[in-house]
C-alpha positions, -999 to 999 in steps of 0.1 A, spaced: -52 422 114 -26 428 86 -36 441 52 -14 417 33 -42 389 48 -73 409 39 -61 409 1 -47 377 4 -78 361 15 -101 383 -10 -82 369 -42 -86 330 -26 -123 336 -19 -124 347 -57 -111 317 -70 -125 295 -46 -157 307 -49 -153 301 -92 -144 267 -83 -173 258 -62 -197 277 -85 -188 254 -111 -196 229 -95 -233 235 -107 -232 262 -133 -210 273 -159 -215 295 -185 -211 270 -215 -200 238 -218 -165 231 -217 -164 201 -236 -180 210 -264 -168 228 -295 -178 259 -315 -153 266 -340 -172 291 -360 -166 314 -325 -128 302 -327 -100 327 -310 -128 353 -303 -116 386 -280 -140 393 -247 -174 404 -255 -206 405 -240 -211 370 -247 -177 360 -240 -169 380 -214 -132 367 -213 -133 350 -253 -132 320 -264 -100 297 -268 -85 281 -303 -113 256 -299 -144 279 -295 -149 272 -258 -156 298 -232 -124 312 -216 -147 320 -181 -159 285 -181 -126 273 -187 -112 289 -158 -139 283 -140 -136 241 -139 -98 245 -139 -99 264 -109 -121 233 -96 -89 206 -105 -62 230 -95 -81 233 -58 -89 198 -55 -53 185 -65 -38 208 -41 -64 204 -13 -55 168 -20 -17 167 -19 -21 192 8 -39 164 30 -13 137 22 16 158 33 1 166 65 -13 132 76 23 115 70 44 144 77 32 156 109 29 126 130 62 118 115 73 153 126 62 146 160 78 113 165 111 126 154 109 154 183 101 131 207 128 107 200 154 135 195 188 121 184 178 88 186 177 60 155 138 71 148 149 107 145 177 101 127 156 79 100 130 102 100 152 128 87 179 109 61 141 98 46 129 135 41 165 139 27 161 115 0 126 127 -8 138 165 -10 167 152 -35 141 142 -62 117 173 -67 83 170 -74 84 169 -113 106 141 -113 87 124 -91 57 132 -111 80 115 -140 83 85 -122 53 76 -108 37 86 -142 65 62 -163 47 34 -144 10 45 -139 4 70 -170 -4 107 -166 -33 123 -152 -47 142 -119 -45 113 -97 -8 110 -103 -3 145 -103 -19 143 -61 5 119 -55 36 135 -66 29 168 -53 15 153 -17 53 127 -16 69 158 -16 49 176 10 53 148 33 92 159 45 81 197 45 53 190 73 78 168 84 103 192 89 83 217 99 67 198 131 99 189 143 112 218 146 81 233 160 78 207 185 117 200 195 111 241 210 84 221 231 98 199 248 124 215 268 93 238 285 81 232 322 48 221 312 63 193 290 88 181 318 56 184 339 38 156 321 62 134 322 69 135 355 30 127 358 37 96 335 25 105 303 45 86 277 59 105 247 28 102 221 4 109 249 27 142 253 29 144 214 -7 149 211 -23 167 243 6 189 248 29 191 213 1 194 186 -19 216 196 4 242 206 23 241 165 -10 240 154 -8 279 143 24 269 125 9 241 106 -19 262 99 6 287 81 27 260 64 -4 247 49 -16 277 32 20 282 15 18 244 7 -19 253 -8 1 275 -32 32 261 -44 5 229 -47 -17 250 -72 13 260 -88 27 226 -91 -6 212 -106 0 236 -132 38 231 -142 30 193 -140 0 199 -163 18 222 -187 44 192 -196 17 169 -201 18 148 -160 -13 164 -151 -53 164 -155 -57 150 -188 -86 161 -216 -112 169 -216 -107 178 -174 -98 220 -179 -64 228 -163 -48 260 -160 -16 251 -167 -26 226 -198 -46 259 -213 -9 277 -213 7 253 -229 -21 247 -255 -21 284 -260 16 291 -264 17 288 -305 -17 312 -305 1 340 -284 1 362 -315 -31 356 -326 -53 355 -294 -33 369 -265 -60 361 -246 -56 329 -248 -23 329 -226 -30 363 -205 -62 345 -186 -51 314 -173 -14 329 -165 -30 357 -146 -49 331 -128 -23 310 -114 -4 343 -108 -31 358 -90 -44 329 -66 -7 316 -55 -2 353 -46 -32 359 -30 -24 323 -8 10 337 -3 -3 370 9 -28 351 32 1 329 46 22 354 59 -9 373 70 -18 343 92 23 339 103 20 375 118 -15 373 132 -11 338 149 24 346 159 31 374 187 68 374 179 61 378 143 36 405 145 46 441 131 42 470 153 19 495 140 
């Protein structure tokens, strides 16, 4: 099993584990407000300070882990329940109208990115987390999309395929006995990247202002609250940046762990 996975999965259970534990405990509130402990450094109280408001930094983190995870879990979940099937039903009608809609439509999608589709749907709806999902999972849909077709197009062209149709088998019975389950792996790795770049969507989208509004922590909102204080509490801005930093590399590393242990042809030779 590569290394790159076993550091890669070590820094998601990290954060992952933060989220969940917040789920029932934090160390302070993170709604309320203590500004006699205002822009305070890590102590033995704070163990990472406290922000330009007096809340705890750890707690901070802590619940904005929580909505960065959910978000991209999420958007994660959209892409792949649109995207795949769609994937799917392009390889099996390959070259035909279906396949050639299919793909003009993840065209289209892939010429607005995901911030100005966040723009968009937020010019209409308002801003917060909900929006935010929606954006980011839109533009996951032609990357699963993409993804399963060419996984599966590889498929069908093998003896076991050609096999099942001569039994009769019609082309979504093939699709998801014989197709799915053997792009699975790749989906599997697509997924965790997708994780990532989700996480670190939530964040850009939060740090103009699209994303979880107050008082729902966000990483990416604490950065841009905290980008006038840099001077005065670097703190502030070092915690939540090295968070995103650290869980979309640690996802990253797990991904291309995962790519070289579920893939033979990938795999490195010791």
């Amino acid at each position: 099993m590569p290394g790159q996975l076993y550091v890669g999965a070590a820094l998601s259970v990290v954060f992952i584990a933060a989220a969940l534990l917040s789920l029932g405990w934090v160390p302070y509130s993170v709604e309320g407000m203590n500004i006699a402990e205002r822009m305070q450094g890590p102590s033995a109280a704070y163990w990472l300070g406290t922000d330009q408001f007096g809340r705890d930094m750890l707690s901070m983190l802590m619940v904005g882990a929580r909505t960065s995870i959910a978000v991209a879990i999420v958007a994660v979940g959209i892409g792949m329940a649109v995207g795949v099937p769609l994937g799917l039903l392009a390889a099996a009608n390959r070259g035909g109208l279906v396949d050639e809609i299919v793909m003009r439509g993840n065209d289209l999608v892939f010429a607005f990115p995901s911030l100005v589709i966040a723009i968009l749907i937020t010019a209409v709806f308002g801003p917060s987390a909900l929006n935010a999902i929606l954006a980011i999972g839109i533009f996951n849909i032609p990357v699963f999309a993409r993804v399963t077709r060419g996984g599966a197009l590889s498929l069908w062209t093998l003896d076991y395929v050609l096999a099942a149709r001569v039994s009769g088998k019609g082309k979504i019975r093939i699709s998801a006995e014989h197709i799915l389950p053997n792009i699975a792996n790749l989906l599997i790795v697509q997924g965790t990247i997708q994780f990532s770049l989700g996480i670190l969507a939530e964040a850009g989208l939060s740090y103009v202002g699209l994303g979880a509004q107050p008082p729902t922590p966000s990483w990416g909102r604490m950065l841009a609250e905290s980008q006038t204080l840099i001077s005065l509490a670097p703190h502030i801005a070092i915690f939540p940046g090295l968070a995103i930093v650290l869980t979309v590399l640690g996802l990253n590393l797990m991904g291309d762990g995962l790519r070289d242990l579920l893939d033979p042809r990938l795999r490195r030779v010791a």
